[in-house]
C-alpha beads as a LAMMPS data file, in Angstrom:
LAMMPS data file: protein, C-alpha beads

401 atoms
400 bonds

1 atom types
1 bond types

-500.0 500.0 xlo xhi
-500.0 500.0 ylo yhi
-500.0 500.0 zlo zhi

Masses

1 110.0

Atoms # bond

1 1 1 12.500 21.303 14.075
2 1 1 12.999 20.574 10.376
3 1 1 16.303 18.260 9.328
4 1 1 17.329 18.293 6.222
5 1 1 20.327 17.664 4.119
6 1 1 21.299 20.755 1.422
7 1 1 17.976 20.765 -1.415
8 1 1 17.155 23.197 -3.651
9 1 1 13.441 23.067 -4.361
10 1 1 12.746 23.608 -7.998
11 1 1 9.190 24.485 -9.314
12 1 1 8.776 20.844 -9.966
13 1 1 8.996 19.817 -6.921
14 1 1 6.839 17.241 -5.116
15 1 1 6.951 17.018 -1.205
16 1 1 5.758 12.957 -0.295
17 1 1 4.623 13.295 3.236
18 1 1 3.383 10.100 5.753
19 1 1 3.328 10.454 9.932
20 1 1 3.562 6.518 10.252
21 1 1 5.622 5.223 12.684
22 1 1 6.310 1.861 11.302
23 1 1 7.163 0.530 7.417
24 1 1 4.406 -1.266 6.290
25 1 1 2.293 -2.103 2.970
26 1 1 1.584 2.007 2.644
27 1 1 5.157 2.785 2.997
28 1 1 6.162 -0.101 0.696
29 1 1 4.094 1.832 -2.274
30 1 1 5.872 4.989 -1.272
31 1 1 9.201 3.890 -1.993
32 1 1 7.517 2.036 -5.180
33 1 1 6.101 5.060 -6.517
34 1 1 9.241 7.613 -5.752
35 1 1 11.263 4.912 -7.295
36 1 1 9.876 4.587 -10.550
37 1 1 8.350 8.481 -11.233
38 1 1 9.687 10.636 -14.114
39 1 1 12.944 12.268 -12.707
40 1 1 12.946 14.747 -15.318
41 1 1 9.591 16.347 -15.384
42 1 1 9.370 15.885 -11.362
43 1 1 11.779 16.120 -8.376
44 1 1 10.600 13.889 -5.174
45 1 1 11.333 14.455 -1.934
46 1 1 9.911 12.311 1.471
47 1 1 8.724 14.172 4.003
48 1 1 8.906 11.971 7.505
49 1 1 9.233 11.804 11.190
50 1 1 12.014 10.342 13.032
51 1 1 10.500 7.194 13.914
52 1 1 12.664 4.214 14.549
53 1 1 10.639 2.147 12.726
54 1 1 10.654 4.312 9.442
55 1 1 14.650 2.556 9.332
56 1 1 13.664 0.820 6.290
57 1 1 11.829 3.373 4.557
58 1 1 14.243 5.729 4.411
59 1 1 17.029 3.085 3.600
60 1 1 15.223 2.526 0.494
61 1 1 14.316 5.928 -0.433
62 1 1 18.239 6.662 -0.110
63 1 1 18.767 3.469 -2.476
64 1 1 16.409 4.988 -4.894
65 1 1 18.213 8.564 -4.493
66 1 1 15.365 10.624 -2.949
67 1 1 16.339 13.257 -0.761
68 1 1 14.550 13.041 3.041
69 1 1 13.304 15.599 5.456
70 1 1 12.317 14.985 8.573
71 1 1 10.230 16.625 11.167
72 1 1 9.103 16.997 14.681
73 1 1 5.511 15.292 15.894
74 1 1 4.829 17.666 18.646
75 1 1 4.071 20.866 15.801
76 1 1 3.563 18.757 12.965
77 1 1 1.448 21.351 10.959
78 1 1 3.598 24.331 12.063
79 1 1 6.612 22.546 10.730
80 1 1 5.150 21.621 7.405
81 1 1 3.656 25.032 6.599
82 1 1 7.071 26.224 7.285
83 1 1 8.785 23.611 4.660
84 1 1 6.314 24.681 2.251
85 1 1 6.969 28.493 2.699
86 1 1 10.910 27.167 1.887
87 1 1 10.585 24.600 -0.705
88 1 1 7.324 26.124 -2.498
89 1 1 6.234 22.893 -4.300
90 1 1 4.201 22.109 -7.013
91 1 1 2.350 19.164 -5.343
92 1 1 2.215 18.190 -1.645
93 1 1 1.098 14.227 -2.067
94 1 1 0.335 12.641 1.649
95 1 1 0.046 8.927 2.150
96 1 1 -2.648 7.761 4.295
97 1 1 -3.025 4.470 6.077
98 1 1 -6.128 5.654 7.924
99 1 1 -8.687 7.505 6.823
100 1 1 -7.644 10.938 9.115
101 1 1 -4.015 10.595 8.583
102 1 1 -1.666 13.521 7.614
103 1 1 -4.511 15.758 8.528
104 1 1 -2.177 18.464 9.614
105 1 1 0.094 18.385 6.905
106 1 1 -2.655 18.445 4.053
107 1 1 -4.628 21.635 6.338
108 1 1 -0.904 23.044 6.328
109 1 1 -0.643 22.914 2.683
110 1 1 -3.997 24.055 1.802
111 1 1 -3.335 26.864 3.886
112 1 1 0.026 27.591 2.455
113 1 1 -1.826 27.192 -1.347
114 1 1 0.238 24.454 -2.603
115 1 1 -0.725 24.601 -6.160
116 1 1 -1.758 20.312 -6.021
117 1 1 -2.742 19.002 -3.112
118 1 1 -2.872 15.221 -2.834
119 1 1 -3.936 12.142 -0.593
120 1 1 -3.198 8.666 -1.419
121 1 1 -5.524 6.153 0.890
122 1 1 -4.359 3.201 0.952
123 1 1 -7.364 1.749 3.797
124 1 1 -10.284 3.287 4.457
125 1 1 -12.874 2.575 7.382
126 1 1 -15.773 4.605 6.731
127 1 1 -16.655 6.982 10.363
128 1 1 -18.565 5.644 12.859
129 1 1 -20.005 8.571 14.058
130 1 1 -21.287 11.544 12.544
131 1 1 -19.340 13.908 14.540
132 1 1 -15.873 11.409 12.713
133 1 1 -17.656 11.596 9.504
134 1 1 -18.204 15.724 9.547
135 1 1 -14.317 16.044 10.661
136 1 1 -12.896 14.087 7.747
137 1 1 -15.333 16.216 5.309
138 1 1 -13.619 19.468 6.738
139 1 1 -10.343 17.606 6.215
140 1 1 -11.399 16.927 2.495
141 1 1 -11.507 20.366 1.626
142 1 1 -8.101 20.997 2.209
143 1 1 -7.470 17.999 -0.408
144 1 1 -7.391 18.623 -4.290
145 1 1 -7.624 14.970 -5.474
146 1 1 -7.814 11.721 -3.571
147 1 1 -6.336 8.481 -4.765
148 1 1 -8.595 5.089 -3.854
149 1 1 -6.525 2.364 -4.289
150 1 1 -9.716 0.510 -5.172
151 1 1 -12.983 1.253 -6.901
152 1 1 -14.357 -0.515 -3.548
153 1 1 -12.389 2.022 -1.404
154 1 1 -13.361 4.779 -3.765
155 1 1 -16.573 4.591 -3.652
156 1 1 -16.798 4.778 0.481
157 1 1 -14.389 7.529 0.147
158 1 1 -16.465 9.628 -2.383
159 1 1 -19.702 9.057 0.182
160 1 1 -17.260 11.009 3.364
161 1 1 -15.766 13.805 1.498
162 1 1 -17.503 17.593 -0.222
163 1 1 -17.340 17.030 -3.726
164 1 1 -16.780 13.561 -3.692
165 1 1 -16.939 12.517 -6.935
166 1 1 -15.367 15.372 -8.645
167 1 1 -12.375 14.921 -6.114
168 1 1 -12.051 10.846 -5.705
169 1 1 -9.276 9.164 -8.062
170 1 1 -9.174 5.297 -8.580
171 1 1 -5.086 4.300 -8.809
172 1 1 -4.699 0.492 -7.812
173 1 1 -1.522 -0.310 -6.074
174 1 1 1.679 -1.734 -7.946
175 1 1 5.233 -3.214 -7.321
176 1 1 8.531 -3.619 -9.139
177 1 1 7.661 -6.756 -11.252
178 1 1 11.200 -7.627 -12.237
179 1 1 12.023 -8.390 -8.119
180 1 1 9.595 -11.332 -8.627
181 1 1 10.742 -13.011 -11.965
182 1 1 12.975 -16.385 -11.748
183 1 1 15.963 -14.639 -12.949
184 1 1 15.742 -12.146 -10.079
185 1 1 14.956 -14.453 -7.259
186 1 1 18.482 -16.383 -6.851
187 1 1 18.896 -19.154 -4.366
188 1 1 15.266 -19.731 -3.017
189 1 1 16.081 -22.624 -0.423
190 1 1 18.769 -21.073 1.818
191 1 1 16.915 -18.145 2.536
192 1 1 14.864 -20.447 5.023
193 1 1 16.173 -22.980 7.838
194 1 1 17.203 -25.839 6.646
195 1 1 14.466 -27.982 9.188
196 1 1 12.138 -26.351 7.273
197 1 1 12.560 -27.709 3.327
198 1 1 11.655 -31.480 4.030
199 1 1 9.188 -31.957 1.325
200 1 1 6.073 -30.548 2.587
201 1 1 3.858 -28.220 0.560
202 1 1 4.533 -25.016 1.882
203 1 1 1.595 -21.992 2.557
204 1 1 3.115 -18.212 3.140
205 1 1 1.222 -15.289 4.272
206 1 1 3.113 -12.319 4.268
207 1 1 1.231 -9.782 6.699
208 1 1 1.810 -6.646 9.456
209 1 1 0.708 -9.184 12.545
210 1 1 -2.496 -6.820 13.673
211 1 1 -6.139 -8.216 13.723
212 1 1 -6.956 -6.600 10.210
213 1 1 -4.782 -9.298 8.654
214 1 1 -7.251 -12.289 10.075
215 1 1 -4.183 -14.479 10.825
216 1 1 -6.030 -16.017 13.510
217 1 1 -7.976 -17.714 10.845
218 1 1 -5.007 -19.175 9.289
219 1 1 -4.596 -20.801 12.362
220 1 1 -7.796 -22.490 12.532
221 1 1 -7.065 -23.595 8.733
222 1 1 -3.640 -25.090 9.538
223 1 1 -5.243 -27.414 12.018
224 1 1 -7.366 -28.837 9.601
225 1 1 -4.120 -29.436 7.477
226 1 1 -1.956 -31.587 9.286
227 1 1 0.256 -32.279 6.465
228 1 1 1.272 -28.353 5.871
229 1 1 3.341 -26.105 6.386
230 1 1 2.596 -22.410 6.691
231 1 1 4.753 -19.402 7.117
232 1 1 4.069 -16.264 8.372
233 1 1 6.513 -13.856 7.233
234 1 1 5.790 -10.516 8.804
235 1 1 6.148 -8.575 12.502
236 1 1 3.175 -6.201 14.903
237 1 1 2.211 -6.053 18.200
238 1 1 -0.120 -9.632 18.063
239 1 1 3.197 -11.733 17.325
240 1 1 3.534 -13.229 20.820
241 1 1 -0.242 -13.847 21.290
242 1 1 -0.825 -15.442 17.585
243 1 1 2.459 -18.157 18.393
244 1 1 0.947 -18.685 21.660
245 1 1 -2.430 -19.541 19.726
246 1 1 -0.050 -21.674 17.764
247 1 1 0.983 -23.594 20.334
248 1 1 -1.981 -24.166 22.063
249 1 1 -3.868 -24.978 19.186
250 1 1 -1.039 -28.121 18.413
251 1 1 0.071 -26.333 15.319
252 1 1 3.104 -24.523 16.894
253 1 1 5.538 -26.563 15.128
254 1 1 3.813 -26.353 11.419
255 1 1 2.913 -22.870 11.463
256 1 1 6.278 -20.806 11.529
257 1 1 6.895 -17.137 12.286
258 1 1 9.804 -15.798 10.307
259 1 1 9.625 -11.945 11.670
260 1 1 9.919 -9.152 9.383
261 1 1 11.888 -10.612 5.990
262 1 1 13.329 -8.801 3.102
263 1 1 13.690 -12.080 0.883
264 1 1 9.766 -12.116 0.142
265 1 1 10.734 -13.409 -3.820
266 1 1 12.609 -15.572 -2.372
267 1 1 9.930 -16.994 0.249
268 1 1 7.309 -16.607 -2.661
269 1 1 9.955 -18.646 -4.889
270 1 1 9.710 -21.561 -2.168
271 1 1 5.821 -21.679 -1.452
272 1 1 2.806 -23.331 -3.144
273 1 1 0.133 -21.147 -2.476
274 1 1 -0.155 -17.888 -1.050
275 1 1 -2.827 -16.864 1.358
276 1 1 -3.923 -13.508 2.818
277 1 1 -7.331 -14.397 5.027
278 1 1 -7.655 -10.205 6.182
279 1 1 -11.168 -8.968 7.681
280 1 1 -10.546 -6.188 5.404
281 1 1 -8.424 -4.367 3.135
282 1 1 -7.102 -1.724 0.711
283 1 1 -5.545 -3.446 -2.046
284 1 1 -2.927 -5.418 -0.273
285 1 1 0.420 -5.102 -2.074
286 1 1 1.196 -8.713 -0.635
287 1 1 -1.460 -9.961 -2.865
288 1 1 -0.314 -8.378 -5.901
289 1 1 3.418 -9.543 -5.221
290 1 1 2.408 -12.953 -5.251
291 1 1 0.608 -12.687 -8.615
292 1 1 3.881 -10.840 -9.769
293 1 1 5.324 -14.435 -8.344
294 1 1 3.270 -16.406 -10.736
295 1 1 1.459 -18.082 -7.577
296 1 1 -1.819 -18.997 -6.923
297 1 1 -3.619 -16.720 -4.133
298 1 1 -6.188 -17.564 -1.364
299 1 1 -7.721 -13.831 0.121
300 1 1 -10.778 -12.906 1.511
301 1 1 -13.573 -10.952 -0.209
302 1 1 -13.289 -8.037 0.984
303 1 1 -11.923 -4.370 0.207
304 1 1 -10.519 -4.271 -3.056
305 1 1 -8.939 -7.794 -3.085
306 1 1 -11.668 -9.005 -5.478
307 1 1 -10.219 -5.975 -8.159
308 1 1 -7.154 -8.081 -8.070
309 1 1 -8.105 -11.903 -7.422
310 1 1 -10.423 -13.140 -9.827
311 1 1 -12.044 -15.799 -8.704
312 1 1 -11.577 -19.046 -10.124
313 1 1 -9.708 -17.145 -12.812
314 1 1 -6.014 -15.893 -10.984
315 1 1 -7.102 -17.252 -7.205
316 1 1 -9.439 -18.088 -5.150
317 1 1 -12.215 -15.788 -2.653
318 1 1 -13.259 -17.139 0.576
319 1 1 -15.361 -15.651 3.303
320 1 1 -13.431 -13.551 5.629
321 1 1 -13.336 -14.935 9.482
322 1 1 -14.001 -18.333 7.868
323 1 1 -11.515 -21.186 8.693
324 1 1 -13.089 -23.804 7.063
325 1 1 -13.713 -22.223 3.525
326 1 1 -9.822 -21.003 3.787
327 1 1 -8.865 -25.175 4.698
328 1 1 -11.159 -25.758 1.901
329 1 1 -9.650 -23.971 -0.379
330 1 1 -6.153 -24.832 0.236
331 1 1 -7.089 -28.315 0.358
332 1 1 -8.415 -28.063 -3.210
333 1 1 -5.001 -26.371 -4.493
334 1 1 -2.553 -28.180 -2.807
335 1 1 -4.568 -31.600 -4.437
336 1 1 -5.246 -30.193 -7.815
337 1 1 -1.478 -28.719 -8.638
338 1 1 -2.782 -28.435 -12.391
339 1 1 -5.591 -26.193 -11.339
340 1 1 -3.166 -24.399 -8.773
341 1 1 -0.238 -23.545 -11.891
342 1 1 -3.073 -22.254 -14.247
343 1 1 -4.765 -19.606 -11.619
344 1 1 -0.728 -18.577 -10.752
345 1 1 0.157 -17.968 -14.889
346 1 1 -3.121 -16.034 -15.530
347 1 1 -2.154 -14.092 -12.023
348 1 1 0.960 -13.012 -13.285
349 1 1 -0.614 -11.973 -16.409
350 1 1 -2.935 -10.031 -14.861
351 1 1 -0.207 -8.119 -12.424
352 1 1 1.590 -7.344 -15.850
353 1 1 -1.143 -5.942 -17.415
354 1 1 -2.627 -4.275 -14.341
355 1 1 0.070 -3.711 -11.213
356 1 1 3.062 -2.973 -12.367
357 1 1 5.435 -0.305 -10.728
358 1 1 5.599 1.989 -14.037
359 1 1 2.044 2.056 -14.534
360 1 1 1.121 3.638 -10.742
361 1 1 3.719 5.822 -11.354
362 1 1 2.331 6.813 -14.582
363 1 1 -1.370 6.984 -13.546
364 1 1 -0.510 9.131 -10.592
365 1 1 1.700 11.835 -12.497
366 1 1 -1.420 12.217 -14.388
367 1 1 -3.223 13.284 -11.669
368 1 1 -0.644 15.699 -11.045
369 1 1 -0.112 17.328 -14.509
370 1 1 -3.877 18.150 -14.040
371 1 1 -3.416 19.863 -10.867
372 1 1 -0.649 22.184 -12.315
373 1 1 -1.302 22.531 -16.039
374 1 1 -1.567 26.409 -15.136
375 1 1 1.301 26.963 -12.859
376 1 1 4.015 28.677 -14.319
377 1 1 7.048 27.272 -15.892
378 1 1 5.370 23.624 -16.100
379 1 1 5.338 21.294 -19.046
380 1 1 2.171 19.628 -19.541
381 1 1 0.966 17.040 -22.081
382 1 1 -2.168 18.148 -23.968
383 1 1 -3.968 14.715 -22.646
384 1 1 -5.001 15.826 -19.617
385 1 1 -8.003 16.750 -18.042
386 1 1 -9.674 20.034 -17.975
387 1 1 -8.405 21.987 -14.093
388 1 1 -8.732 25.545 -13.271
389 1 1 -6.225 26.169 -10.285
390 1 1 -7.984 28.904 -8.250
391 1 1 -6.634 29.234 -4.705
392 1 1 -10.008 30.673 -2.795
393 1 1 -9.292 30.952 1.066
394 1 1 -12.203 29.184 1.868
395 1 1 -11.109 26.331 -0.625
396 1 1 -14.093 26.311 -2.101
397 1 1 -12.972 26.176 -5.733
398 1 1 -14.309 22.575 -6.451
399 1 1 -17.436 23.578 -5.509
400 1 1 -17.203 25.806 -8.804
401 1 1 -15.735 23.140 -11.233

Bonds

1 1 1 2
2 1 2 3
3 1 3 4
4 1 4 5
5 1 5 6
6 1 6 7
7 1 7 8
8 1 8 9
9 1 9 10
10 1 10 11
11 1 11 12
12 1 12 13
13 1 13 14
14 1 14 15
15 1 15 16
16 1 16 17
17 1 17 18
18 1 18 19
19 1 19 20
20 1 20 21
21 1 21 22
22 1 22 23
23 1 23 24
24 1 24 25
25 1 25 26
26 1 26 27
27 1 27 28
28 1 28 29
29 1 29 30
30 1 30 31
31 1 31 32
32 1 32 33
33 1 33 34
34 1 34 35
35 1 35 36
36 1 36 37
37 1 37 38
38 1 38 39
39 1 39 40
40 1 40 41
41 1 41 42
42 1 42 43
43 1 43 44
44 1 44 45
45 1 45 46
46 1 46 47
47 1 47 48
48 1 48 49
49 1 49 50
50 1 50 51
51 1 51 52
52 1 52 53
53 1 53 54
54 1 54 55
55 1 55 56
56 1 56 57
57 1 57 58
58 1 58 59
59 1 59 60
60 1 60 61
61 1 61 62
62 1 62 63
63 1 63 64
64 1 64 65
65 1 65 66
66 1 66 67
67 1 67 68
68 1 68 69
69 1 69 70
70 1 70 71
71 1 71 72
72 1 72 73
73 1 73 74
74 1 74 75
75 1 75 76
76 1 76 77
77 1 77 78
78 1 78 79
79 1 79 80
80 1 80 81
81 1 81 82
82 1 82 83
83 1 83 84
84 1 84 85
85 1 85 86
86 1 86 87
87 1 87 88
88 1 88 89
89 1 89 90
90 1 90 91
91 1 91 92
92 1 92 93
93 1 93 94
94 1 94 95
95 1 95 96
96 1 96 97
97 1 97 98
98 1 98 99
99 1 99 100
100 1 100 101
101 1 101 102
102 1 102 103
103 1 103 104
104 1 104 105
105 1 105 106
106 1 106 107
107 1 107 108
108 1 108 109
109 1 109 110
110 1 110 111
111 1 111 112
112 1 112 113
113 1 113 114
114 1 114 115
115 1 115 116
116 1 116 117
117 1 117 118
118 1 118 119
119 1 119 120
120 1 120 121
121 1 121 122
122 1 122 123
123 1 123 124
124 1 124 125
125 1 125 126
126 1 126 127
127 1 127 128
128 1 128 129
129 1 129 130
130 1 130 131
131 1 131 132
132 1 132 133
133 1 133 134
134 1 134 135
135 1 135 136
136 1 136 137
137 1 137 138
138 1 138 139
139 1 139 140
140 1 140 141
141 1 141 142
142 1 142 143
143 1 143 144
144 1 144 145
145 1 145 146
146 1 146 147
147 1 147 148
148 1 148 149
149 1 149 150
150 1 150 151
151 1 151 152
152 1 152 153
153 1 153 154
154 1 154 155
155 1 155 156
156 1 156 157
157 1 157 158
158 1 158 159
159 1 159 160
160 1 160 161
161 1 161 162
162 1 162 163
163 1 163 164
164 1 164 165
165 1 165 166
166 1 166 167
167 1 167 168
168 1 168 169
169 1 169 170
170 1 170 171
171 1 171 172
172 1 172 173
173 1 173 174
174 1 174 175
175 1 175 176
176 1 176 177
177 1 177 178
178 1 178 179
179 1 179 180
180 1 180 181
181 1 181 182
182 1 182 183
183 1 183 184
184 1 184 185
185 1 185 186
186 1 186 187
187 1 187 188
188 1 188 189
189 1 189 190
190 1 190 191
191 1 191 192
192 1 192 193
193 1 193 194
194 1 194 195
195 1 195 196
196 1 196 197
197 1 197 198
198 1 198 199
199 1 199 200
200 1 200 201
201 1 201 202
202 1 202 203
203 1 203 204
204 1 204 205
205 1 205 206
206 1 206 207
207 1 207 208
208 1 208 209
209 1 209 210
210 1 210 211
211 1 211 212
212 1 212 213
213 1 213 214
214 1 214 215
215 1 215 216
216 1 216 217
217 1 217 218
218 1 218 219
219 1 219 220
220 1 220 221
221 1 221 222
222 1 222 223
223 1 223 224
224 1 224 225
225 1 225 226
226 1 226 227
227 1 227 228
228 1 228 229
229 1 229 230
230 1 230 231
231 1 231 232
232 1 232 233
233 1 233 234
234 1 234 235
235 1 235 236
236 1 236 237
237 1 237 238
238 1 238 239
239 1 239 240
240 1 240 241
241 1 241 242
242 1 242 243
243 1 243 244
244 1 244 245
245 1 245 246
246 1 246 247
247 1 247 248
248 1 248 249
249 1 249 250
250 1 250 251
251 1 251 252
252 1 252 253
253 1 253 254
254 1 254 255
255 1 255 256
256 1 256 257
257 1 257 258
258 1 258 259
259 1 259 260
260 1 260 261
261 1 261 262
262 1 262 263
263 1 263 264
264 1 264 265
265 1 265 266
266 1 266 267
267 1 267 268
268 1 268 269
269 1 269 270
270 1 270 271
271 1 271 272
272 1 272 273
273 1 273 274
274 1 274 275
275 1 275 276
276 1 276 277
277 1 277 278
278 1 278 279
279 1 279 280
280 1 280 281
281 1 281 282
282 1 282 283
283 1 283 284
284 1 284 285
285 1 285 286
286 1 286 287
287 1 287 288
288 1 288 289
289 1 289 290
290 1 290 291
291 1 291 292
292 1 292 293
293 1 293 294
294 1 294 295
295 1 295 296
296 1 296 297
297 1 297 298
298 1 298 299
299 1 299 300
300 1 300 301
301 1 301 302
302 1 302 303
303 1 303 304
304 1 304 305
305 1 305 306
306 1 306 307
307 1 307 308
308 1 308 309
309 1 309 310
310 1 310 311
311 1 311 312
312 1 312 313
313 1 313 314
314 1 314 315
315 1 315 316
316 1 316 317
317 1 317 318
318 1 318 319
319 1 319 320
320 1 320 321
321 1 321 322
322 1 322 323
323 1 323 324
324 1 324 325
325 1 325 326
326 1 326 327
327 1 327 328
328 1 328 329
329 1 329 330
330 1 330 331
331 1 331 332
332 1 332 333
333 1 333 334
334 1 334 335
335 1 335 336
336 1 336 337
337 1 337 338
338 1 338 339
339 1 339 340
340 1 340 341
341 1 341 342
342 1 342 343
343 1 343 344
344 1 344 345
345 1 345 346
346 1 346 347
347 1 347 348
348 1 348 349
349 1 349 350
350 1 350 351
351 1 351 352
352 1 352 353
353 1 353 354
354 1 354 355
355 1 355 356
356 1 356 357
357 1 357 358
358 1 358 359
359 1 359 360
360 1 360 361
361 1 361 362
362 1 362 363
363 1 363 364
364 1 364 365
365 1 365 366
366 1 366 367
367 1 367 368
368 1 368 369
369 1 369 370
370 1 370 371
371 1 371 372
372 1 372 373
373 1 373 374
374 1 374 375
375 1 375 376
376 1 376 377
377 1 377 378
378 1 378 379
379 1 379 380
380 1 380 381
381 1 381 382
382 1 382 383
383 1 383 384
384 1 384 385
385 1 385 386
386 1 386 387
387 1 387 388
388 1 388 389
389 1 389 390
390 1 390 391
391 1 391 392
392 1 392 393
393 1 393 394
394 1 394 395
395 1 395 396
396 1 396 397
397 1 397 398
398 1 398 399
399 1 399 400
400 1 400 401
């Protein structure tokens, strides 16, 4: 069943679709990139299931005036081929977390001949099997353009789909940079327990709580680092079993899980460093808030976290699954603060230049103008690239480009 408050689809109309359950770091750029795209040469509308834990997702895309629809699970690409026949949009644009994700909804809309059709992947595991890597290259011919989040992700990406490189975008991840700036933040102290501000220098990691996010590690640093204290702002299934760890490993009382927060300037506003020690990654948007926060960053090598921390430069890269490089590290910052205030002013600098909310949004409404430079009734600028929309059956039009 499709629910939907009263819309009138217009030929500018782009249907955002994701089948997560939960609000995480892909549903975060979601709500960044409906939030800041032009209103007046496109009309965005989110595309969801009724998942409990989508509460926040939707809260936001209400704040930022987008209009919802939801659907059923159980006949996912029956439903969506059915909202396309309605709404007829320009672009169908489908965030992925994983790398078969929204697989019915973009088959749906290839089917239905959406004009654009549009993947964002936000993490990417390459197949294991050639039988996993054939079925996401049938998937990719359903799919217009991809959008890497990473020249790292892109590259894997190009390597599992037909047409790979003709198909494969490279849009890094952004947020709202104003939500990070002193004059945004307000009071920074009381949005933590008071037991907690006594002085100590303070280490966040803002993280879902699954294994990808190699918190387990941070563990192993923070008992090498008896003087610290680290906070773990963030919720997932491995919460009980990573403050057990805590507690058996003696650093239950330094190492402090706040849950899922919506203060994160604020809790960036309070720390010294910021640390993300993941096995591996998109291009975390926790990473490119703290930049936006002016702090120094600890991450892993791995994924597309080296496109954002420089080394030595806005951060430092350690080994993933490596507790003693990460102690290292933080060991060095939290002794040379001089060293630790020059990496976080040339991080913000760099998430200016490079993250910010406006420029995804721009980059990615490029992407689209190409898609549907021929469709009628659209305004295009004369900038972008050559495209030839030809709707074969078969989908085999990028095989011609």
């Amino acid at each position: 069943m499709i629910s939907a408050p009263r819309y009138r689809p217009t030929n500018k109309t782009v249907l955002h679709y994701t089948d997560a359950s939960v609000f995480g770091g892909a549903e975060q750029m979601i709500v960044t990139l409906l939030a800041n795209i032009d209103r007046g040469r496109w009309d965005p509308v989110l595309v969801h299931h009724g998942d409990s834990g989508l509460a926040e997702l939707l809260e936001r895309a209400r704040l930022a005036r987008i209009p919802t629809l939801q659907i059923g699970r159980e006949q996912t690409g029956r439903d969506i081929g059915h909202l396309i026949r309605q709404t007829r949009p320009a672009i169908f644009h489908a965030h992925l977390r994983w790398p078969l994700a929204c697989e019915e909804g973009l088959i749906a809309a290839a089917r239905a001949r959406t004009p654009g059709v549009v993947a964002t992947q936000q993490l990417f595991v390459p197949p294991a099997s050639r039988r996993g890597l054939l079925r996401h290259k049938l998937v990719s011919l359903a799919v217009d353009r991809y959008i890497a989040v990473s020249h790292h992700m892109g590259a894997s990406l190009r390597d599992a789909c037909f047409w790979g490189e003709r198909k494969v975008r490279v849009v890094h991840n952004g947020t709202d940079l104003g939500a990070f700036r002193e004059d945004a933040r307000g009071n920074t102290q009381m949005n933590l327990p008071l037991s907690l501000v006594d002085g100590r220098p303070v280490v966040l990691t803002v993280a879902r709580l699954v294994p990808q996010k190699g918190v387990q590690c941070l563990l192993e640093a923070a008992a090498r680092l008896p003087d610290v204290l680290f906070l773990v702002a963030g919720e997932g299934p491995d919460r009980a079993a990573l403050e057990q760890k805590a507690i058996g490993d003696g650093v239950g009382q330094r190492v402090v899980f706040l849950g899922h927060r919506r203060d994160v300037p604020q809790l960036l506003a309070r720390c010294d460093v910021f640390v993300l020690p993941s096995l591996y990654e998109g291009l975390p948007v926790s990473v490119i808030e703290a930049m936006a926060a002016g702090k120094p960053v600890i991450a892993t090598r791995v994924g597309g976290i080296e496109e954002a921390v420089k080394d030595r430069i806005t951060g430092l890269l350690v080994p993933p699954a490596d507790g003693t490089a990460l102690a290292e590290a933080l060991q060095c910052l939290l002794a040379d603060r001089r060293l630790a205030q020059a990496l976080g002013a040339q991080a913000r600098v760099r998430a200016d230049l490079e993250f910010s909310a406006e420029i995804v949004a721009s980059r990615t409404t490029h992407i689209y103008e190409s898609l549907v430079k021929n469709v009628p009734g659209s305004r295009v600028p004369k900038t972008v690239e050559p495209f030839t929309v030809n709707r074969g059956a078969a989908r085999q039009r990028v095989a011609s480009r």
